[in-house]
Every structure is written in C-alpha cells, then in structure tokens.
N, CA, C and O atoms as a DFTB+ gen file, in Angstrom:
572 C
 N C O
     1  1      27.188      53.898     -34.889
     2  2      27.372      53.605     -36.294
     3  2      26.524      52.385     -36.668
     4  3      26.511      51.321     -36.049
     5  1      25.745      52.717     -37.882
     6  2      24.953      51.337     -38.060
     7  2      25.370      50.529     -38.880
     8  3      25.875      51.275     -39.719
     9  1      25.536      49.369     -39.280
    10  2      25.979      48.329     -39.976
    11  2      25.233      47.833     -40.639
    12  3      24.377      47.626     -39.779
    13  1      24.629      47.262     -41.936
    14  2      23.554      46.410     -42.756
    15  2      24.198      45.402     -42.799
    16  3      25.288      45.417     -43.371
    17  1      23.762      44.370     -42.273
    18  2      24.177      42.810     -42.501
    19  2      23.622      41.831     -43.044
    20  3      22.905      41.087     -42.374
    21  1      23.834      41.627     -44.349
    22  2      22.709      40.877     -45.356
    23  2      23.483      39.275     -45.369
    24  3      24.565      38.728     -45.580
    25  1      21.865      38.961     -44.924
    26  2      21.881      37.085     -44.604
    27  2      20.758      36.618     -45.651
    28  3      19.695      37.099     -46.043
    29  1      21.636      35.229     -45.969
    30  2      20.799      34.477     -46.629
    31  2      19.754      34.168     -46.085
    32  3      19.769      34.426     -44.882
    33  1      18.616      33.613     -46.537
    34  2      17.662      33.087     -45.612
    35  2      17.711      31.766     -45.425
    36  3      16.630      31.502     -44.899
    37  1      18.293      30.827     -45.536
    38  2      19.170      29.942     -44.579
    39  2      20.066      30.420     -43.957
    40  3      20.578      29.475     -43.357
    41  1      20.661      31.450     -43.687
    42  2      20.994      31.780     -42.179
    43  2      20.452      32.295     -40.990
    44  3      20.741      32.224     -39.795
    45  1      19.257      33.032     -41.919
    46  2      17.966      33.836     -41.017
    47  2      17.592      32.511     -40.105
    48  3      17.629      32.477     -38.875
    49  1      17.308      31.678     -40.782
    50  2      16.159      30.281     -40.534
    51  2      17.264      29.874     -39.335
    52  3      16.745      29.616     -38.249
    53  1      18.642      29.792     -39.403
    54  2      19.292      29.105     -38.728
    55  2      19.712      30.022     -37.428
    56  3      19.786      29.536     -36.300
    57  1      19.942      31.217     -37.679
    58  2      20.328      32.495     -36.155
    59  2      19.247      32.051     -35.409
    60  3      19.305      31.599     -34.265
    61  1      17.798      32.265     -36.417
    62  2      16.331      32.199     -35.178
    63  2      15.848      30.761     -34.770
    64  3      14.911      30.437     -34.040
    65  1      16.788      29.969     -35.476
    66  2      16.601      28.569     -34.776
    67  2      17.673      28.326     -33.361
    68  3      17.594      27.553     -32.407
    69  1      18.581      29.278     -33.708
    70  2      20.044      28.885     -32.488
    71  2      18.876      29.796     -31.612
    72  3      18.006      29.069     -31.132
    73  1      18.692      31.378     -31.297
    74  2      18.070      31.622     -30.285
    75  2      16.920      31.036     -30.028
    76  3      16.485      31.719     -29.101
    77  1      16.154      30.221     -30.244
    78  2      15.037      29.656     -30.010
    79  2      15.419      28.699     -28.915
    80  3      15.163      28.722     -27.711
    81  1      16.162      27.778     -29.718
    82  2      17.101      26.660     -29.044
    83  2      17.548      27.119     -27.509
    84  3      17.459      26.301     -26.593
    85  1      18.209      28.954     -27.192
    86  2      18.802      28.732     -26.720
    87  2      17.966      29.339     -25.597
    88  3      18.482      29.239     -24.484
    89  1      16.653      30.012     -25.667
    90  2      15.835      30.465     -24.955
    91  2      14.747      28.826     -24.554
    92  3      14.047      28.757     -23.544
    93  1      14.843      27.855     -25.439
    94  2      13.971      27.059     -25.273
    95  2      12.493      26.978     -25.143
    96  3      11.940      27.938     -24.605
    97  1      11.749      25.956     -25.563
    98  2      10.709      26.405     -26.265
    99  2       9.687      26.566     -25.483
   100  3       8.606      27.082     -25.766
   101  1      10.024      26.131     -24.518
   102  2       8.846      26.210     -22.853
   103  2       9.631      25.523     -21.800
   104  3      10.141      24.404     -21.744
   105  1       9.560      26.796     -20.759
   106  2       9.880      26.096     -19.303
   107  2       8.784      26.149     -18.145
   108  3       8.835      26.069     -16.918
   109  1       7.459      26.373     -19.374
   110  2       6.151      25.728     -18.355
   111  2       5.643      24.597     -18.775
   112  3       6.255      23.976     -19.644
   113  1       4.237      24.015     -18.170
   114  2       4.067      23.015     -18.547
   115  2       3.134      23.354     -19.665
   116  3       2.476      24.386     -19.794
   117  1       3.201      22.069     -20.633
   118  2       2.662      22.341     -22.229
   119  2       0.615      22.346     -21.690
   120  3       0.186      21.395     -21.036
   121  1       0.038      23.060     -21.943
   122  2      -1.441      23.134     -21.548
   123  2      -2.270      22.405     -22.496
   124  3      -1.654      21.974     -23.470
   125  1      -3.633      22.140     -22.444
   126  2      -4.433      22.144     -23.086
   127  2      -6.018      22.637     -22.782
   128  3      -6.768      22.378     -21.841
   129  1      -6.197      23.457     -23.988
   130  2      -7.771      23.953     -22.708
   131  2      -8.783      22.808     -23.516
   132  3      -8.995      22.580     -24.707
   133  1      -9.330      22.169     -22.132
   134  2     -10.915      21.156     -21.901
   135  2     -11.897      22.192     -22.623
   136  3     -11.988      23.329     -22.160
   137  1     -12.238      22.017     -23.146
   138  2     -13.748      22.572     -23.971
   139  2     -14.987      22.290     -23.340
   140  3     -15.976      23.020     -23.416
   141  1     -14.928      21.338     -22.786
   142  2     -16.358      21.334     -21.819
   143  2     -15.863      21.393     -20.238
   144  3     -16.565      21.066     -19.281
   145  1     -14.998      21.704     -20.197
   146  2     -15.374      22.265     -18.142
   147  2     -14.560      23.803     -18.436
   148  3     -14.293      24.439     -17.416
   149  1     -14.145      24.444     -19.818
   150  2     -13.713      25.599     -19.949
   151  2     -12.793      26.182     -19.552
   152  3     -12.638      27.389     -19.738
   153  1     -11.616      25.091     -18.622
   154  2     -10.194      25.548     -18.248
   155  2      -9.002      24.999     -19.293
   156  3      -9.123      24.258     -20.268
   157  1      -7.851      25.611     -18.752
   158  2      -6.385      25.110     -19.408
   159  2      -6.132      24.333     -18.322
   160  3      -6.221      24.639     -17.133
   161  1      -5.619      22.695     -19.120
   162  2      -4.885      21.901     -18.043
   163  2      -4.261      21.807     -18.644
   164  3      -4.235      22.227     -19.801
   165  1      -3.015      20.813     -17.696
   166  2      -1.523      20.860     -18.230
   167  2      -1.248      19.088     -19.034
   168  3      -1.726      18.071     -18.531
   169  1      -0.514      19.090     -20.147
   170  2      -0.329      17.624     -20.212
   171  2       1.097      17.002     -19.351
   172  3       2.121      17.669     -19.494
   173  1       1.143      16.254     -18.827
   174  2       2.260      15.722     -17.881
   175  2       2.295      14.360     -18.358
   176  3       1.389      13.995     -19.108
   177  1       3.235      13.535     -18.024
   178  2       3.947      12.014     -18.249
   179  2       3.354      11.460     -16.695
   180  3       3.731      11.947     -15.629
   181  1       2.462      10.469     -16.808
   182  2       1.996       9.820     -15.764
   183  2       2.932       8.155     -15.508
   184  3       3.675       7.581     -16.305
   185  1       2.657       7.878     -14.561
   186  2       2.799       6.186     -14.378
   187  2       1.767       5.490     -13.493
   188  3       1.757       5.520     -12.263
   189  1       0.973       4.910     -14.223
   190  2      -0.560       4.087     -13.693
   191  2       0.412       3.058     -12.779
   192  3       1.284       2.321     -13.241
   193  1       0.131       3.165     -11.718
   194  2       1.206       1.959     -10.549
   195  2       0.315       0.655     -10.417
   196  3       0.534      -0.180      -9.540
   197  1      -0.626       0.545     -11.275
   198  2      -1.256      -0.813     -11.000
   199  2      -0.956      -1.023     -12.534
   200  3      -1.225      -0.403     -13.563
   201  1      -0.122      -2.447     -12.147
   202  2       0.964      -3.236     -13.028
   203  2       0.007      -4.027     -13.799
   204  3      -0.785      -4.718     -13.158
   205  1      -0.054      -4.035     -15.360
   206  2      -0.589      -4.726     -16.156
   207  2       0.251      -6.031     -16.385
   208  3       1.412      -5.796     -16.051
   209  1       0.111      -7.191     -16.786
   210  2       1.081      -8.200     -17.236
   211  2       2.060      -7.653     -18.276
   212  3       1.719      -7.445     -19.440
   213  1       3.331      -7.423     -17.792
   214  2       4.178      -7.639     -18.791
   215  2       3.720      -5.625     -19.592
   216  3       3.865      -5.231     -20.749
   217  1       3.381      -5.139     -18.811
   218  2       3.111      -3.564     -19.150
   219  2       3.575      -2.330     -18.148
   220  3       2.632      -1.612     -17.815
   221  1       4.869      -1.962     -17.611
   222  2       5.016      -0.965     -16.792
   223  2       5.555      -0.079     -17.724
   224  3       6.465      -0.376     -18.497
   225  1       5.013       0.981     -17.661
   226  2       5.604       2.277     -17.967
   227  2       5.116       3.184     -17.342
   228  3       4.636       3.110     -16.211
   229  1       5.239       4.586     -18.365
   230  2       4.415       5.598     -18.534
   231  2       3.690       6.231     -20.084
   232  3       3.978       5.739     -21.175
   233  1       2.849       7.239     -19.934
   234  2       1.644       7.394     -20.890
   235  2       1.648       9.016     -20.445
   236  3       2.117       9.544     -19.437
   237  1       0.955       9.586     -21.573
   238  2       0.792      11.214     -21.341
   239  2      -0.634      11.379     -20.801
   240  3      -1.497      10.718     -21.379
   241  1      -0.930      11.992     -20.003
   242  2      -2.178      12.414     -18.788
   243  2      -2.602      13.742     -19.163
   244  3      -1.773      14.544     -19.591
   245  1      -3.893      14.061     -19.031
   246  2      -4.162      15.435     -18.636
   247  2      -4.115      15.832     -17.064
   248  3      -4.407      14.960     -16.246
   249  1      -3.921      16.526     -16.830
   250  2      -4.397      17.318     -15.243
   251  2      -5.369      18.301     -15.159
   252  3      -5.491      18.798     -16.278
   253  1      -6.043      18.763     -14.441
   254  2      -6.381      19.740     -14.548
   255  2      -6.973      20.163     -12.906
   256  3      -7.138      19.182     -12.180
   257  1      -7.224      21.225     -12.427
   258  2      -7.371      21.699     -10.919
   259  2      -8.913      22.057     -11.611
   260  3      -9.008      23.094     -12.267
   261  1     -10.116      21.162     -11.442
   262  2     -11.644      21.148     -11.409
   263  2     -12.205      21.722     -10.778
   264  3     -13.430      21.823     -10.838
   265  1     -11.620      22.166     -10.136
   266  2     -12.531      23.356      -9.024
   267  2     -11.895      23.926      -8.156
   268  3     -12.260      23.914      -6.981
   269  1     -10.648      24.633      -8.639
   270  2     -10.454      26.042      -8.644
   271  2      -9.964      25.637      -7.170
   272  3     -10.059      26.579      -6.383
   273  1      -9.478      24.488      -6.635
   274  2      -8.595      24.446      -4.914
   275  2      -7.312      24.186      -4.881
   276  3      -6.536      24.015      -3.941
   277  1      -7.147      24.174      -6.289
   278  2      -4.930      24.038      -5.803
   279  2      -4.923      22.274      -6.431
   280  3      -3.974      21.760      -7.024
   281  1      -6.310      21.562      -6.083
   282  2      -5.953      19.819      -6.248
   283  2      -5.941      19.914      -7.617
   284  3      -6.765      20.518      -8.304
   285  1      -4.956      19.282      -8.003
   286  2      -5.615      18.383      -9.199
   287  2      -5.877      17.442      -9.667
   288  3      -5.607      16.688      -8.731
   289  1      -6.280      16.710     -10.571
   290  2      -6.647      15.374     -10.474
   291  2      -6.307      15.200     -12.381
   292  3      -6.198      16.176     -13.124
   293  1      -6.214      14.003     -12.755
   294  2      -6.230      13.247     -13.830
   295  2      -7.425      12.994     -14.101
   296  3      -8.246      12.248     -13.569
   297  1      -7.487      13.961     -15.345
   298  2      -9.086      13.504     -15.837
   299  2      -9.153      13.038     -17.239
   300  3     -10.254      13.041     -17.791
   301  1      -8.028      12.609     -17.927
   302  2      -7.658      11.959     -19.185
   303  2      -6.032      11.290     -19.369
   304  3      -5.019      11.937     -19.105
   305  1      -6.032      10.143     -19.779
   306  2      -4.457       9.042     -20.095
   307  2      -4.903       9.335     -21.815
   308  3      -6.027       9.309     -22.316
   309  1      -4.107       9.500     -22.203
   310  2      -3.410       8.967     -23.678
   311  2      -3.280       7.959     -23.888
   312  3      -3.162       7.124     -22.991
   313  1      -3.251       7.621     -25.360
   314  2      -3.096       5.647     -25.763
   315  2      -1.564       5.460     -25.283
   316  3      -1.226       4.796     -24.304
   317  1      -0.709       6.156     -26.136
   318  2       0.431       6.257     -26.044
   319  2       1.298       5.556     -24.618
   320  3       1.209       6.173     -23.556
   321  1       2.079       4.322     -24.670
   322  2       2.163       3.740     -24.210
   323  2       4.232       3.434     -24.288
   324  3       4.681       2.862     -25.281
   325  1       5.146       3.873     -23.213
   326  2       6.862       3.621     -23.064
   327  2       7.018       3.560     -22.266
   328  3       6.393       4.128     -21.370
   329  1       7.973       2.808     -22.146
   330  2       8.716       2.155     -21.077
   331  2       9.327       3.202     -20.069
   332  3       9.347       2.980     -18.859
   333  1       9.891       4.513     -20.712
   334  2      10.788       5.487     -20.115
   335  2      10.188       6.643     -20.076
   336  3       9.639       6.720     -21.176
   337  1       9.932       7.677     -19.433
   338  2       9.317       8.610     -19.191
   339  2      10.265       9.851     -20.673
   340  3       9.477      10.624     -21.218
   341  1      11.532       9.921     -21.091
   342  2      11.693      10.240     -21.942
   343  2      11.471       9.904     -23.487
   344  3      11.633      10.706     -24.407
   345  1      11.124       8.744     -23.587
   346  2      10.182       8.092     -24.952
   347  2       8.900       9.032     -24.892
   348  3       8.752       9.785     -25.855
   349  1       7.897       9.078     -23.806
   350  2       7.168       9.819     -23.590
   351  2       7.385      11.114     -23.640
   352  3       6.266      11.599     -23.805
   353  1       8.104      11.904     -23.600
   354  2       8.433      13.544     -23.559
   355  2       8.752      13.296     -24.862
   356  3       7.811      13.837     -25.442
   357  1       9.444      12.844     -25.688
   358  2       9.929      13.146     -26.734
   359  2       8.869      12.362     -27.812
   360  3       9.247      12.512     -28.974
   361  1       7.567      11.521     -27.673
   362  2       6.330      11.482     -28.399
   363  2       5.831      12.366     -28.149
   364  3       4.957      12.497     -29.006
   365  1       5.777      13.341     -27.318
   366  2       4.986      14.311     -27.166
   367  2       5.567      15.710     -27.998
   368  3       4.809      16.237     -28.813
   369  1       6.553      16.127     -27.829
   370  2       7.028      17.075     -28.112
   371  2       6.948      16.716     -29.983
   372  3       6.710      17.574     -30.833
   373  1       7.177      15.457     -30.218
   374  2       7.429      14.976     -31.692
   375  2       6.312      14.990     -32.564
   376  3       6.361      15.000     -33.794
   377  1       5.046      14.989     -31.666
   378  2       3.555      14.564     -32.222
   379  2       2.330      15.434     -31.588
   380  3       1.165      15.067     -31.431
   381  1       2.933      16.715     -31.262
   382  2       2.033      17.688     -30.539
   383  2       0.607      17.529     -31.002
   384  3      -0.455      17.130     -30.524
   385  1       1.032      17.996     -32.093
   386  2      -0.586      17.761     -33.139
   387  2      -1.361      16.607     -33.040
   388  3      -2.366      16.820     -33.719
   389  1      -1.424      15.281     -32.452
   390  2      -1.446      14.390     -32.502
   391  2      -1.629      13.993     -31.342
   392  3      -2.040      12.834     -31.297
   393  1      -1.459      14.594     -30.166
   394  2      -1.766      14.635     -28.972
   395  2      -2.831      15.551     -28.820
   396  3      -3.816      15.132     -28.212
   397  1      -2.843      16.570     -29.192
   398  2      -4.189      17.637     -29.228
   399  2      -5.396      17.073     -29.403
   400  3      -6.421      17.157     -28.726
   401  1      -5.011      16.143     -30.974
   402  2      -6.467      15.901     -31.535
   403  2      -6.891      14.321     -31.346
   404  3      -7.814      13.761     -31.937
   405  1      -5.757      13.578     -30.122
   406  2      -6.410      12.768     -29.439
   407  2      -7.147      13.291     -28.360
   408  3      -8.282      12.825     -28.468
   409  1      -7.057      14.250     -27.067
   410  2      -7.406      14.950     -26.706
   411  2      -9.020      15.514     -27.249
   412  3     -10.141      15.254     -26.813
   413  1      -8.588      16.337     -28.322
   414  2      -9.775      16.782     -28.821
   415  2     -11.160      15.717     -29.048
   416  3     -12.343      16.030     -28.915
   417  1     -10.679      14.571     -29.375
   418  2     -11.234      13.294     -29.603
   419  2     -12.133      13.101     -28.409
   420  3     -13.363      13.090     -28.452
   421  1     -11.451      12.963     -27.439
   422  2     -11.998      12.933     -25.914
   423  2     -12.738      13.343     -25.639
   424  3     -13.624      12.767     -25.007
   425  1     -12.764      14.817     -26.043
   426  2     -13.921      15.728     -24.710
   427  2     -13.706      16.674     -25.829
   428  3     -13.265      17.807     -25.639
   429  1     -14.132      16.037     -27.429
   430  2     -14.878      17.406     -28.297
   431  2     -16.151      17.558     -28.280
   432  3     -16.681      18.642     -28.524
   433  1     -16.715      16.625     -28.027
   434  2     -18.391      16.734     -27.398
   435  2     -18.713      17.855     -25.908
   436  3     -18.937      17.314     -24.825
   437  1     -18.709      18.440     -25.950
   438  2     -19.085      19.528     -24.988
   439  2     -20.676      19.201     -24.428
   440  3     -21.012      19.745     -23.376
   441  1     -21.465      18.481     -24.999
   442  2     -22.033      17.709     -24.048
   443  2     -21.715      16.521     -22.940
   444  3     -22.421      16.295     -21.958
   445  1     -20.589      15.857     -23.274
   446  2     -20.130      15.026     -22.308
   447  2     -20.111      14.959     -21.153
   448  3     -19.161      15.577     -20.672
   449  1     -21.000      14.279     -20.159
   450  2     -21.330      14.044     -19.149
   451  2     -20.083      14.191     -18.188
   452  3     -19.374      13.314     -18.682
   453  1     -19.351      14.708     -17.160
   454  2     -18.350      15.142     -15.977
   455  2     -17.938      13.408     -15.824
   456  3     -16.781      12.987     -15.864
   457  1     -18.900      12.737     -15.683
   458  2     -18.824      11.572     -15.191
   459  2     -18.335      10.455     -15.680
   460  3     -17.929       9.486     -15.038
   461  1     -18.382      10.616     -17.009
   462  2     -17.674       9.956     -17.971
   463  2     -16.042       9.546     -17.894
   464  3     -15.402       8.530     -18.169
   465  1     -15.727      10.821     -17.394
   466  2     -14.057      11.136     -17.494
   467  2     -13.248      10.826     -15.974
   468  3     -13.623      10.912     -14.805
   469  1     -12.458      10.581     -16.371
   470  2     -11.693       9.795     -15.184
   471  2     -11.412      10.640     -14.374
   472  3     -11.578      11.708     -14.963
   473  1     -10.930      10.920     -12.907
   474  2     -11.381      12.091     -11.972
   475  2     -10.639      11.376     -11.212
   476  3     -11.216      10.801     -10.290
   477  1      -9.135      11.189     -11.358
   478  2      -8.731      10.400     -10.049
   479  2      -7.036      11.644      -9.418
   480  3      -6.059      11.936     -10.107
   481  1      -7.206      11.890      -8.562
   482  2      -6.506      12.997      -8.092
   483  2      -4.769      12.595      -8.157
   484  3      -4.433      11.440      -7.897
   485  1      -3.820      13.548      -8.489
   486  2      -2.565      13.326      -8.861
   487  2      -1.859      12.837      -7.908
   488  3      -0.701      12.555      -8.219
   489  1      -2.315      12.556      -6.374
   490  2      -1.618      11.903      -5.487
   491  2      -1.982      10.698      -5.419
   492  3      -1.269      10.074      -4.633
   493  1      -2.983       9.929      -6.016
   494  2      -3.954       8.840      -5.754
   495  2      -2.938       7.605      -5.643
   496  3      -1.735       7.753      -5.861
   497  1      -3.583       6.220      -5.243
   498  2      -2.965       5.169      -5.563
   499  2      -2.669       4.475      -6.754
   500  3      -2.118       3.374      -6.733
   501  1      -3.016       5.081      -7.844
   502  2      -2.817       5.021      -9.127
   503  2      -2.378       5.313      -9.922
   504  3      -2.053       4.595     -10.868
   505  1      -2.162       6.881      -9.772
   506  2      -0.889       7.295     -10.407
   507  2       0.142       8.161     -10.156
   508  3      -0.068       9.261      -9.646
   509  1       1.520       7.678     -10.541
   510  2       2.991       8.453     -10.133
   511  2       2.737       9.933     -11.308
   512  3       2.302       9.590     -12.407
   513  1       2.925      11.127     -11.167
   514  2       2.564      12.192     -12.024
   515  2       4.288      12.610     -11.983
   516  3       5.010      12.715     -10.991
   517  1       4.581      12.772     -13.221
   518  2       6.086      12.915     -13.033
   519  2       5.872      14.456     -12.778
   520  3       5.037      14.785     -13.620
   521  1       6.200      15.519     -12.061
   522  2       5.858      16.970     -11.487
   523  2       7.188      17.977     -11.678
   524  3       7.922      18.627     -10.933
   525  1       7.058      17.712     -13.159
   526  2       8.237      18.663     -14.282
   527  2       7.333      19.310     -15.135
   528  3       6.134      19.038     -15.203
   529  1       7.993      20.284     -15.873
   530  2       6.937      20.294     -17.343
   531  2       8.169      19.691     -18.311
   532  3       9.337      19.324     -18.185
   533  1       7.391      19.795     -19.111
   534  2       7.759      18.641     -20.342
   535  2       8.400      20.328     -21.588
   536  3       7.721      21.099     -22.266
   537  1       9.399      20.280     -21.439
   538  2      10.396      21.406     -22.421
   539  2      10.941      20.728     -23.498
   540  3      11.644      19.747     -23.255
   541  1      10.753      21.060     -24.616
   542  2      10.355      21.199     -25.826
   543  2      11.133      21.269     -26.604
   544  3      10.401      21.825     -27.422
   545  1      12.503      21.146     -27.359
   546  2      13.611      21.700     -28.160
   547  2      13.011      22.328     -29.360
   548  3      11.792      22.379     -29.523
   549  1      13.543      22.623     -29.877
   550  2      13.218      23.484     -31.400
   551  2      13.065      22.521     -32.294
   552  3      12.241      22.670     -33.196
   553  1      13.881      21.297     -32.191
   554  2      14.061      20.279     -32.817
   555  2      13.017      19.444     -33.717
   556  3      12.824      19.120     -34.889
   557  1      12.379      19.276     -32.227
   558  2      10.981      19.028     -32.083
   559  2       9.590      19.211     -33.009
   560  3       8.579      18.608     -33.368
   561  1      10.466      20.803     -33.156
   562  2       9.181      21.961     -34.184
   563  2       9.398      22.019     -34.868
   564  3      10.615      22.015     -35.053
   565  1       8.344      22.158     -36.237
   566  2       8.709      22.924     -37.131
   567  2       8.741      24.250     -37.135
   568  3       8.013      24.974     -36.455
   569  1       9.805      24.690     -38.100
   570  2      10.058      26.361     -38.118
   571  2       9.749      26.729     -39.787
   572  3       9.839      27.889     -40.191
C-alpha cells in the first residue's frame, strides 16, 4: 500500500540534514588534487615538533605519496595556526573553501619548480601527522 507524505520544505531540508548527519560527511580523509605533480593528496592536522618561542601546536598539512611507494611526505603547512588539534579540524571543516584556495595559492602555478615545496616525509623529525581523517559534520556545511 502506498502512502503520499507531504512535507514542508523545512522538513525536507531537515530529514536530509538528520540522514546526512547520521551517515556523516566523510570517513575518509578530506583530499586535495596538486595541479602540478597531478595527484589527490590528503589534508591532515600536523604538529611541526621543533618548538617556536611561546608557539606549540598544530596547523593543517598536505600529504601526498610523490612517487607512487606507499611514503608520504608533507609537501605543504597552512598559515592556520591552534593550540589543539580539534581547533584545527573544526577550521577546517568550517573554512573548506578557504583552505582550498590557500592551497590553490600554493601550487596554482603549474610551472612551479618540485623544489620549491617542502618534501619532508610524514615520519620525519619534524613532524607529528595526526593519522585520522578529519570527518566533517553537516554542521559544518552548507545545505
């Protein structure tokens, strides 16, 4: 037997916001594809372990595996600068757009020299790579 069930569209907006919510908005890590070396890397929450005065935190990183062996390495930090690795997840998730087109900023020149860009591998003495992905609430998004 079929039923017609007529919803406002503030309730539409709100059912497909509860399943969104409840499927969540990514349980991989959030990507970005490099335009000049032509892969998807992932953005992750780093911690640079060499202590600035009066500066420990973490900052959002690119990763990316450069040649195709499983390593990967950090080949871009974000300005973006907290104390708590969740200040960081939740600038990110809050300012996607805004992370992209710092990013994009970076390495929109597709001439940009390999060498330019920081190339220091995710186990290094430099940086802690927090090795989650960064999941997303609906909250976050606009719908």
């Amino acid at each position: 037997m079929k039923k017609i069930i007529r919803l406002t569209e503030s309730e539409l907006v709100g059912l497909i916001k509860k399943i969104i919510k409840e499927e969540k908005y990514s349980e991989e890590d959030l990507k970005y594809f490099h335009p000049a070396i032509g892969k998807e890397c992932k953005i992750k929450i780093g911690r640079n372990k060499y202590k600035t005065i009066r500066r420990e935190g973490y900052k959002p990183v690119l990763v990316c595996d450069l040649h195709d062996t499983g390593n990967e390495f950090v080949i871009a930090e974000l300005t973006f600068f907290a104390p708590t690795v969740e200040e960081v997840k939740d600038y990110i998730c809050k300012n996607y757009d805004t992370v992209v087109a710092e990013l994009d900023s970076l390495f929109g020149d597709k001439e940009q020299e390999e060498e330019e860009t920081i190339t220091e591998t995710v186990d290094s003495l430099k940086w802690e790579i927090i090795d989650e992905p960064i999941v997303c609430g609906t909250d976050e998004f606009e719908i």
